[in-house]
C-alpha positions as CSV (number, residue, x, y, z in Angstrom):
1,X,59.7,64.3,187.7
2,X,63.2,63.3,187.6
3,X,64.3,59.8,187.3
4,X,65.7,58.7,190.6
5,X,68.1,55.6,188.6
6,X,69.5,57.6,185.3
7,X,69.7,60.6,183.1
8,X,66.7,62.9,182.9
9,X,63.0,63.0,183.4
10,X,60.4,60.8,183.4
11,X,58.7,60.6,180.0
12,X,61.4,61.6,178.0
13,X,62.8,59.5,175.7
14,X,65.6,58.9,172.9
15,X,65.1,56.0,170.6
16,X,68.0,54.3,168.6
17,X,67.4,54.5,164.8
18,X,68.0,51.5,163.1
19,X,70.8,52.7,161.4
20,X,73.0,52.8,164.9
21,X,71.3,49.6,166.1
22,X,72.5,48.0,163.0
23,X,76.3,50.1,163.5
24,X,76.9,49.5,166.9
25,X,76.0,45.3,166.5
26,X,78.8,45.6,163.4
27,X,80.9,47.6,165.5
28,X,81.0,45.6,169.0
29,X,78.8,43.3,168.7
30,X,74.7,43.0,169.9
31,X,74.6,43.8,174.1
32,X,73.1,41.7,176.9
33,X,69.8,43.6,177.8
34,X,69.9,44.9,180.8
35,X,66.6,46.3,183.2
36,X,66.6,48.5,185.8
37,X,65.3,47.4,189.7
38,X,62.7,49.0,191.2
39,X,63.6,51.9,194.1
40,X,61.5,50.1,196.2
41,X,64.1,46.6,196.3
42,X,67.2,49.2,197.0
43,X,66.7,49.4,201.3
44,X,69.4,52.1,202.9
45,X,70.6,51.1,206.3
46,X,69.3,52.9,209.4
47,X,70.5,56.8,209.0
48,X,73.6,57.1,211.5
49,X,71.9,60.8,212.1
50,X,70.2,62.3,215.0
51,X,66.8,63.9,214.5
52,X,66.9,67.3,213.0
53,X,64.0,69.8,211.9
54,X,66.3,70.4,208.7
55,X,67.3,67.2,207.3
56,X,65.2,64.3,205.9
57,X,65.8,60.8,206.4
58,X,63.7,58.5,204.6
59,X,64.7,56.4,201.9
60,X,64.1,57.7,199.0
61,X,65.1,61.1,199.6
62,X,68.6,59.1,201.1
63,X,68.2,57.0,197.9
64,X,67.9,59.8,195.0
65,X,70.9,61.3,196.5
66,X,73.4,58.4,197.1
67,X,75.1,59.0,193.2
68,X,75.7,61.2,190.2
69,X,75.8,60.6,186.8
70,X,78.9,58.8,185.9
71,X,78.1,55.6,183.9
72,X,79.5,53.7,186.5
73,X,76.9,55.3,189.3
74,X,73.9,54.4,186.8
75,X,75.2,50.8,186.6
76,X,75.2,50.8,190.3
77,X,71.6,52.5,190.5
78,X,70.5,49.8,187.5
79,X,71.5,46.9,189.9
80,X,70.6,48.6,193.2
81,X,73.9,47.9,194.3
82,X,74.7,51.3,196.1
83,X,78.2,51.3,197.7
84,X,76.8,54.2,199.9
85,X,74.0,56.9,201.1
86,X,74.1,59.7,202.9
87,X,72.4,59.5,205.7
88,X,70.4,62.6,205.9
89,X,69.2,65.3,203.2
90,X,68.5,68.6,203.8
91,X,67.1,71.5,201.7
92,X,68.0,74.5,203.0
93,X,66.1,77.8,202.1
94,X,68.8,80.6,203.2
95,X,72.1,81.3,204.5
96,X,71.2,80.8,208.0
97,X,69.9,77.0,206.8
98,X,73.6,76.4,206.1
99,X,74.9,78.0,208.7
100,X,73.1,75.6,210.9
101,X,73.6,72.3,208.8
102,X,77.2,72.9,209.2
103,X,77.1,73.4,213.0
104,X,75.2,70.3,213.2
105,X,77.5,68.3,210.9
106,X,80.3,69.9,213.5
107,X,78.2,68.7,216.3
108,X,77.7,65.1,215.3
109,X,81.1,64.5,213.8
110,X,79.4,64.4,210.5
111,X,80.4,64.8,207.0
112,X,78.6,67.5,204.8
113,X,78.3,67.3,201.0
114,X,77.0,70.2,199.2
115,X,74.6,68.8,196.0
116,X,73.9,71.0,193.1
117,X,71.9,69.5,190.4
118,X,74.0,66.0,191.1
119,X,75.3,65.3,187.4
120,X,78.8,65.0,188.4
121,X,80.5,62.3,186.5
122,X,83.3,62.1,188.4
123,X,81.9,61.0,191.6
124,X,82.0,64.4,193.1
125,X,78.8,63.9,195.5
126,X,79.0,60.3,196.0
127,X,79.2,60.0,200.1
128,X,82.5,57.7,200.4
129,X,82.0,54.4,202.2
130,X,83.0,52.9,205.4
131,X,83.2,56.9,206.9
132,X,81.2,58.7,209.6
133,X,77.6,60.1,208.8
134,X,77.3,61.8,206.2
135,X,75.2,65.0,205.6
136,X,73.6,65.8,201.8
137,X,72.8,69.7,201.7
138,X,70.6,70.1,198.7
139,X,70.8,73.7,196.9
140,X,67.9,73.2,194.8
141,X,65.6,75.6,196.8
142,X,67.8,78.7,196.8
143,X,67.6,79.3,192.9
144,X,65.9,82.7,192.7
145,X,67.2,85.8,191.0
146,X,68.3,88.2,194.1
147,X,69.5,91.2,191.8
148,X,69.8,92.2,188.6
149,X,72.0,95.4,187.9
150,X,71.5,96.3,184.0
151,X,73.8,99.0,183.9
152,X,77.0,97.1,185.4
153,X,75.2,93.3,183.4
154,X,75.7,91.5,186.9
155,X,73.1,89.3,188.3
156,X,72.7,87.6,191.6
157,X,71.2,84.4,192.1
158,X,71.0,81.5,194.8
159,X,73.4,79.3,194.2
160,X,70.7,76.1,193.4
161,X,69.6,77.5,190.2
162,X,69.3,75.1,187.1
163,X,70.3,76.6,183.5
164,X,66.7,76.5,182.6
165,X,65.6,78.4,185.4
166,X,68.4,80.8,185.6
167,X,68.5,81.3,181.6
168,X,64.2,81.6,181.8
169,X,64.7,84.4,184.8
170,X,67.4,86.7,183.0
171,X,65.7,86.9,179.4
172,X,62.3,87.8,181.0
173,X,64.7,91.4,181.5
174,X,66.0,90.8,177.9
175,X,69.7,89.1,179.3
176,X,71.6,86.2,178.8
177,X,74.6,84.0,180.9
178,X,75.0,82.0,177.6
179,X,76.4,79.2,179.9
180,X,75.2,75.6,178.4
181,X,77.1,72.0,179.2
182,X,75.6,68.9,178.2
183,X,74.1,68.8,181.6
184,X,72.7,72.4,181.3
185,X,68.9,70.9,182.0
186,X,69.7,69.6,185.3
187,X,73.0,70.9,186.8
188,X,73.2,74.3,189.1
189,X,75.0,77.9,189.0
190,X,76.9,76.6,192.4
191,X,77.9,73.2,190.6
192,X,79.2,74.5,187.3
193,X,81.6,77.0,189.9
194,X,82.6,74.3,192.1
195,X,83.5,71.9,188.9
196,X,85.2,75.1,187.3
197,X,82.8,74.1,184.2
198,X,82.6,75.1,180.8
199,X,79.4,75.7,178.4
200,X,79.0,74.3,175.0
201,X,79.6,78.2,173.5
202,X,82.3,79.4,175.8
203,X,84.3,80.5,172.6
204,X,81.6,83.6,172.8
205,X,80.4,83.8,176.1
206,X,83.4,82.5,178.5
207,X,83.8,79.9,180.5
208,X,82.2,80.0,184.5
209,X,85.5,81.4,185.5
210,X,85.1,84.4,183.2
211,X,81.4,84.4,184.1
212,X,81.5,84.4,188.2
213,X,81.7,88.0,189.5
214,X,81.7,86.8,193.4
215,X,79.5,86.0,195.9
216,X,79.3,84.0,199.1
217,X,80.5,81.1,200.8
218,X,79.4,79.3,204.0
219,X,82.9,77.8,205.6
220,X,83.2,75.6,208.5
221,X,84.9,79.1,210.1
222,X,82.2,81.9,208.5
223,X,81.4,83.6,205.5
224,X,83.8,84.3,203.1
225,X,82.2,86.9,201.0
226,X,83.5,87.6,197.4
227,X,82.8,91.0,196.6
228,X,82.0,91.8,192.2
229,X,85.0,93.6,191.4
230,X,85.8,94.3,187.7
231,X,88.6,94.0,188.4
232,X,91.3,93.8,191.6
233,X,95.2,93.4,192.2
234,X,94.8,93.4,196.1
235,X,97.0,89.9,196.0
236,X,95.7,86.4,194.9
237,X,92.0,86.2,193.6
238,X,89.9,84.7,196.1
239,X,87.2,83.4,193.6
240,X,90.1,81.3,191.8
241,X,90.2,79.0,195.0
242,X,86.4,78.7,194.7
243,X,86.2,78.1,191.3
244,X,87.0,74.0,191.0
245,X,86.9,73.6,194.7
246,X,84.2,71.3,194.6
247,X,82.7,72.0,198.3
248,X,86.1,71.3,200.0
249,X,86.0,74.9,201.3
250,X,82.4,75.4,202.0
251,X,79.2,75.8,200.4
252,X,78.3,78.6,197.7
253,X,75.2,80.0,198.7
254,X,74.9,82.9,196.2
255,X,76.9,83.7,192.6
256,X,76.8,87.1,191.2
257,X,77.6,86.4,187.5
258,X,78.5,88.6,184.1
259,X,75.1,88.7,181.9
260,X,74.8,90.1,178.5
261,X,71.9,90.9,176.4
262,X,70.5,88.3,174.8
263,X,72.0,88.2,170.9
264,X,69.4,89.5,167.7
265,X,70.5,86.6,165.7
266,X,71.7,83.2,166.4
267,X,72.7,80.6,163.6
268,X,74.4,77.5,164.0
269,X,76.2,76.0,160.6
270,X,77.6,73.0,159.8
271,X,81.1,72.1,157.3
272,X,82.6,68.8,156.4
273,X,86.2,68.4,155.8
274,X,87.8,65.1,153.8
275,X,90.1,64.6,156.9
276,X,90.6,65.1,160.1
277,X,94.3,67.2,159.2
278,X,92.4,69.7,157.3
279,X,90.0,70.6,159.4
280,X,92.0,70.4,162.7
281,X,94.5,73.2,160.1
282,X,90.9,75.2,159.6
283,X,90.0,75.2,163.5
284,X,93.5,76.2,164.6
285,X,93.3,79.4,162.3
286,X,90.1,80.2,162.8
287,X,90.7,80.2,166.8
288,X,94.0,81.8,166.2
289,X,92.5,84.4,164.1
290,X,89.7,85.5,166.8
291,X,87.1,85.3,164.4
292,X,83.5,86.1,166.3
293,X,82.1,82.9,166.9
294,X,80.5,81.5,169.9
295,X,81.0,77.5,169.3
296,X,83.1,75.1,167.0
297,X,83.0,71.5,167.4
298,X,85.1,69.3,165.1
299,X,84.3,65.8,164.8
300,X,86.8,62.8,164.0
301,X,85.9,60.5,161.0
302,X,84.9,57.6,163.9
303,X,82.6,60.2,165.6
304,X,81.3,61.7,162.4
305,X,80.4,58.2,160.9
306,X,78.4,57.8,164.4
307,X,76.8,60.9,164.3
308,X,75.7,60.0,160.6
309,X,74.2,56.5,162.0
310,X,72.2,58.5,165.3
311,X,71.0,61.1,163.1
312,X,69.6,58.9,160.3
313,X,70.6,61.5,157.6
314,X,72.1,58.6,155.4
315,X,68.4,56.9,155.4
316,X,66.8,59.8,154.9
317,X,69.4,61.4,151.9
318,X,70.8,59.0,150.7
319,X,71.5,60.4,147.2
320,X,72.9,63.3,148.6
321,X,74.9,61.5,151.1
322,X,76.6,59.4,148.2
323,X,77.4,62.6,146.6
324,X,78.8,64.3,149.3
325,X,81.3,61.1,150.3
326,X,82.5,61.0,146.7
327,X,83.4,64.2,146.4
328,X,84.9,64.4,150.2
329,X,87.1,61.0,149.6
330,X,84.7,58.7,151.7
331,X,84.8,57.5,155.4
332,X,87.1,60.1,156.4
333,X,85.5,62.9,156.0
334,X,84.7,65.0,159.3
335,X,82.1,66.9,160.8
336,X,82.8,70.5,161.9
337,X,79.6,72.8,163.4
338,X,80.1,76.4,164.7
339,X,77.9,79.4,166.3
340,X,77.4,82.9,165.9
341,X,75.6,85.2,167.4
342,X,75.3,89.0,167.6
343,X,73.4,91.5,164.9
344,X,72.5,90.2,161.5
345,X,75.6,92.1,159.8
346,X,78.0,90.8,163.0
347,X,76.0,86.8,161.7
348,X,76.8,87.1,158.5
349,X,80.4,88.8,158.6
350,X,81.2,86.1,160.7
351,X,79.9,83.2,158.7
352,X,81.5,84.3,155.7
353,X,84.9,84.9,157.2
354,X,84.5,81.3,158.8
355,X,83.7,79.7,155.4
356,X,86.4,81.4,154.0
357,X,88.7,79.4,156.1
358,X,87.0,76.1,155.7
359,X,87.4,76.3,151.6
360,X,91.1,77.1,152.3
361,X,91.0,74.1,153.9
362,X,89.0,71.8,151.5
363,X,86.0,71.6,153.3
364,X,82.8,72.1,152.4
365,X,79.9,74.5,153.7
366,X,76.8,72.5,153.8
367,X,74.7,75.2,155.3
368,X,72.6,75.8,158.3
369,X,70.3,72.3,159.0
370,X,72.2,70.1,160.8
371,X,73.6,72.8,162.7
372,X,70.3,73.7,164.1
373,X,69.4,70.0,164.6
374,X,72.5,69.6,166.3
375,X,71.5,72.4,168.7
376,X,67.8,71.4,169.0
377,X,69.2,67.8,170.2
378,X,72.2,68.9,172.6
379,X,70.4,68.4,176.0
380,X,68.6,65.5,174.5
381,X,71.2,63.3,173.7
382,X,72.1,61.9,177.5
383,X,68.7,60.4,177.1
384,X,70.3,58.1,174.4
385,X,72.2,56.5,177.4
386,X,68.9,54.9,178.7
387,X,68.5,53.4,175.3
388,X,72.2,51.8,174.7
389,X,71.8,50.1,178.7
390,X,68.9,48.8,178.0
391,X,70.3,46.7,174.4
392,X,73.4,46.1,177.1
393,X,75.8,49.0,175.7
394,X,77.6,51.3,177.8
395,X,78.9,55.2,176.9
396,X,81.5,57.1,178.6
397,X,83.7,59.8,178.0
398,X,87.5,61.1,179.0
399,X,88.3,65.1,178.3
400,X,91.1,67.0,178.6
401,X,93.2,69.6,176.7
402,X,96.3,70.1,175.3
403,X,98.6,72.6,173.0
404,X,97.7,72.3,169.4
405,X,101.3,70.4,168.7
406,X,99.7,67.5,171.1
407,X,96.1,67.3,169.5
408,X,96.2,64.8,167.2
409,X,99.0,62.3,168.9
410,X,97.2,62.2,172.2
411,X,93.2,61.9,169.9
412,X,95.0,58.5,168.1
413,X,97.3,57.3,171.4
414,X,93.9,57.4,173.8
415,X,91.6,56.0,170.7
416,X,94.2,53.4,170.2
417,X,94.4,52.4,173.8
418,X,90.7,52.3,174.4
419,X,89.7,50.1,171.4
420,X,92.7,47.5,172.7
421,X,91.6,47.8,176.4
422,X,89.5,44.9,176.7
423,X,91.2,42.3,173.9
424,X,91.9,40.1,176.9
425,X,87.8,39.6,177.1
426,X,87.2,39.2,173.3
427,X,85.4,42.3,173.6
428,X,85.8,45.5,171.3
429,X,85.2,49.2,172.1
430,X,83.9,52.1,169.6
431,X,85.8,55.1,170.3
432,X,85.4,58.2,169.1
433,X,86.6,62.0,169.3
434,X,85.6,65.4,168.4
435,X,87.2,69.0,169.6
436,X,84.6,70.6,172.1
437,X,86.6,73.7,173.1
438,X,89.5,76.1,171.4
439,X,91.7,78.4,172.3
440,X,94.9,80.2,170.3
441,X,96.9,78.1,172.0
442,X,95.2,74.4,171.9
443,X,92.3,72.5,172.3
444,X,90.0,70.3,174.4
445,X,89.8,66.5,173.4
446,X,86.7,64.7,174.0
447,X,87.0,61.1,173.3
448,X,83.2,58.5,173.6
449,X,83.8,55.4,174.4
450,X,81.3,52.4,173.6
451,X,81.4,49.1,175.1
452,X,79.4,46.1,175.9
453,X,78.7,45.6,179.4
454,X,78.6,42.2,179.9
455,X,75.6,40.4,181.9
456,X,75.8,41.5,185.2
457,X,76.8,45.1,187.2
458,X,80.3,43.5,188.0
459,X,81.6,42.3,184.9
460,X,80.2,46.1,183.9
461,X,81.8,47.7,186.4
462,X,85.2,46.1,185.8
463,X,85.1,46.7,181.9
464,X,84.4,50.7,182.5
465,X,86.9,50.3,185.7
466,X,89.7,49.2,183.0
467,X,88.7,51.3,180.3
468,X,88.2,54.8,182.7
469,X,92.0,53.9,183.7
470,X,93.4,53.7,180.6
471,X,92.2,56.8,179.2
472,X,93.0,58.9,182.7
473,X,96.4,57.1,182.2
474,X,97.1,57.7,178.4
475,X,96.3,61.3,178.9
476,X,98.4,62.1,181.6
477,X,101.7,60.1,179.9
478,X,101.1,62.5,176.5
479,X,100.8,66.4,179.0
480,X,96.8,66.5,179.3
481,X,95.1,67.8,181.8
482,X,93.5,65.7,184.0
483,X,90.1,67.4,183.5
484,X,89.3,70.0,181.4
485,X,85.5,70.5,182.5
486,X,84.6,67.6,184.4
487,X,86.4,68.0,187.2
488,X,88.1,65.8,189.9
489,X,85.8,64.0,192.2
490,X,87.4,60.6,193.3
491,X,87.8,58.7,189.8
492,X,90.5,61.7,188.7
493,X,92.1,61.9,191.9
494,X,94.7,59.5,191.5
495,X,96.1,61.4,188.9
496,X,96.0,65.1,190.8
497,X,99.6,65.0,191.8
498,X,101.3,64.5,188.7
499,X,99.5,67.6,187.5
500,X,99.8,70.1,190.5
501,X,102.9,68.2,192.2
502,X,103.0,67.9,196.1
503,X,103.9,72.1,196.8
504,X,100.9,72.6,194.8
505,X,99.0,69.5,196.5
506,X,100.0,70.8,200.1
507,X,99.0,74.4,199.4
508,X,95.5,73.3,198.3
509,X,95.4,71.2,201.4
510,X,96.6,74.3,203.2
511,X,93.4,76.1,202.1
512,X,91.2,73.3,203.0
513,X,92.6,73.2,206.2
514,X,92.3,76.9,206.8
515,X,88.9,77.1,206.1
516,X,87.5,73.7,207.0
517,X,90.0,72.2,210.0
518,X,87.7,69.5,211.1
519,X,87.8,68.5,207.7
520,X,83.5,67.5,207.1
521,X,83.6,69.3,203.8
522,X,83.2,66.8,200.8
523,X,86.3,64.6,201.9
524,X,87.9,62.7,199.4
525,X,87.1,64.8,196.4
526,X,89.7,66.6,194.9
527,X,91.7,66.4,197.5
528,X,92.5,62.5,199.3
529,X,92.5,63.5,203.0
């Protein structure tokens, strides 16, 4: 079962080595332990909701659906200090389900949410406070595989489908989506369209928005149906206004998506560089070159130093490690891990074209383990979150994406800012960056942030509140985007307008306004009205 206060499932677990224990205390110092309350001292107010055959109104249903995943929501859950709750859940089973929740949010002057897999981390299904009652539609229990068309690779599914589930349904007929985010264990088909999300290996596969085909969407006004084209220049794409929308305009119901057989061979290797400049130099020409890889990741020196101390490799080879570091130039040095997939010849034409460009970049090919390690640990590591509360640390993140020129200036302007953020306390922050997504023409930034959180929610709360600020603001003074996969939910609003401007502000509220006049859908995500 899931956990109802964090991150993952019951059971699962991700202990700190030693070796980061021991980092993080040199770092920033040892943390405050912190322990969770118990659901049963967090009490909802009375639901504001009329009885209905369709929603569910008891606590803990009202409870497990009251935040995402940000690190701010799990300090809340921690301290049972819940702003908010919806204050009805439903679960619908079809289209008709929705058609009827919406006519009863009309009805009751309601406001309707639609919840995928709830791992936003940007407060995208958090019901706002102080507003009228609000409606939680759950997705989870339309997640079947409607059709599968092997000829054209398009598949249909319900729109509630997890990545496991849909991933489990299309190789059974030999297929893959090859869509995996961090959150790929728990979040939904629907959610990673609505958050216009990318996967871990979009380099190879695409990202949702090359990926979603069409399908359908329950509005406030009807069904806007999204027929599979190929392709279509009869005017602006509808699916684009979908895609990010984040259930302003309605709920998806159904995705048909762009499959592809399931590759022969899969390897994932791993390169260190002696500096971030070279291996930043190696990525750009690899992704300028369109070599056939599905992932590259490249680590800074602060985040490959703290993947060293979480992995334990430098306990467990030392020797090795020492040698390696001399002959990189020491701290510096930076980790860079790429994919490929395909036939055995497509593997290894690709691998050896790829470590081609890393020796003309001094870097150095250390083979295939720690790439598989990393990929046998990606959906594990949120679980490490549980593990830095509990010693009193906190994690979050900022993304976005820039041209290559802007790369490195914004990487040391928002690692700069973050480590300074919280002098006024005495406190310091680990920050740390690595490049999570290329393209010919730039990259995305991914910058981890670690902090002590103090001794109680609010002096936690205010430390992320500052440190969440300065990052949205540092990107946006050096051209990022304001999200580049995480989407907009209330924490990036603020900064929506200097990225679209107000024409492009008043058109999306144009849209909104078309499909959804009485304005129930999601308010205040994306979009403040």
């Amino acid at each position: 079962m899931r956990r109802w206060n964090e991150w993952g499932a019951e059971g699962v677990t991700y202990p700190l080595k030693q070796g980061l224990i021991s980092f993080l205390e040199r770092e920033i110092g040892p943390g405050h332990p912190w322990t969770p309350v118990p659901m049963e001292s967090v009490k909802p107010p009375p639901s504001a909701l009329p009885s209905h055959p369709l929603v569910a109104t008891d606590d803990e249903s009202r409870i497990r659906h009251a935040l995402g995943q940000s690190l701010a929501d799990v300090i809340r859950l921690w301290s049972g200090a819940i702003p908010a709750f919806p204050d009805g859940v439903a679960y619908p089973l079809a289209d008709e389900d929705v058609e009827t929740l919406i006519r009863f949010a009309l009805e009751t002057d309601s406001a309707l949410i639609p919840y995928g897999g709830g791992t936003s981390v940007v407060g995208g299904i958090n019901p706002p406070p102080d507003r009228k009652p609000i409606l939680t539609v759950d997705m989870s229990r339309m997640m079947t595989l409607e059709a599968l068309d092997a000829e054209s690779h398009l598949a249909t599914f319900g729109a509630g489908v997890t990545g496991p589930r849909l991933e489990a349904q299309l190789r059974a007929h030999g297929f893959t989506l090859g869509h995996f985010p961090q959150s790929f264990e728990f979040s939904t088909l629907g959610g990673w369209i609505a958050t216009r999300s990318s996967g871990q290996q979009s380099l190879g596969y695409g990202h949702i928005e090359d990926l979603f085909a069409g399908g359908r969407v329950i509005t406030p006004v009807g069904l806007l149906e999204l027929p599979p084209f190929p392709d279509s220049a009869a005017g602006p794409d509808l699916r684009q206004l979908i895609l990010g929308s984040e259930g302003r305009l309605g709920v998806i119901t159904q995705a048909t998506v762009r499959i592809r057989p399931v590759p022969r061979h899969e390897s994932f290797f791993a390169a260190l560089f002696p500096n971030w400049d070279s291996g930043l130099a190696a990525m750009r020409e690899i992704a300028q070159e369109r070599l056939p890889l599905s992932m590259m990741r490249l680590s800074n020196g602060a985040e490959t130093r703290a993947f060293i101390a979480i992995s334990g490799i430098e306990e467990r080879f030392p020797g090795p490690m020492k040698a390696i570091k001399k002959l990189l130039g020491g701290d510096e040095m930076c980790l860079f891990l790429f994919a490929i997939g395909g036939t055995r010849r497509k593997v290894r034409a690709g691998r050896i074209a790829t470590q081609a460009a890393i020796r003309r970049h001094k870097g150095l090919s250390i083979g295939r383990s720690i790439g598989e390690r990393w990929r046998k640990d990606r959906f594990r590591t949120p679980y490490m979150r549980r593990s830095l509360l509990e010693r009193g640390w906190g994690v979050e993140t900022a993304e976005t994406a820039v041209p290559w020129s802007r790369v490195t200036r914004l990487m040391k302007a928002l690692e700069t800012a973050l480590r300074d953020a919280l002098n006024d306390e005495g406190e310091r922050v680990y920050p740390f960056t690595h490049l999570s997504h290329s393209y010919n023409d730039g990259a995305a930034v991914y910058t981890t942030f670690i902090f002590r959180l103090g001794r109680d929610a609010d002096t936690a709360l205010a430390r992320w509140e500052k440190l969440k600020t300065t990052a949205c603001r540092v990107i946006t003074s050096h051209g990022g985007t304001i999200s580049h996969h995480h989407g907009v939910g209330t924490y990036h609003l603020p900064y929506m307008e200097a990225e679209k401007g107000k024409p492009g502000m008043e058109a999306l509220r144009a849209v909104a306004s078309a499909l959804d006049p009485a304005g129930i859908m999601n308010p205040g995500k994306m979009l403040p009205w």
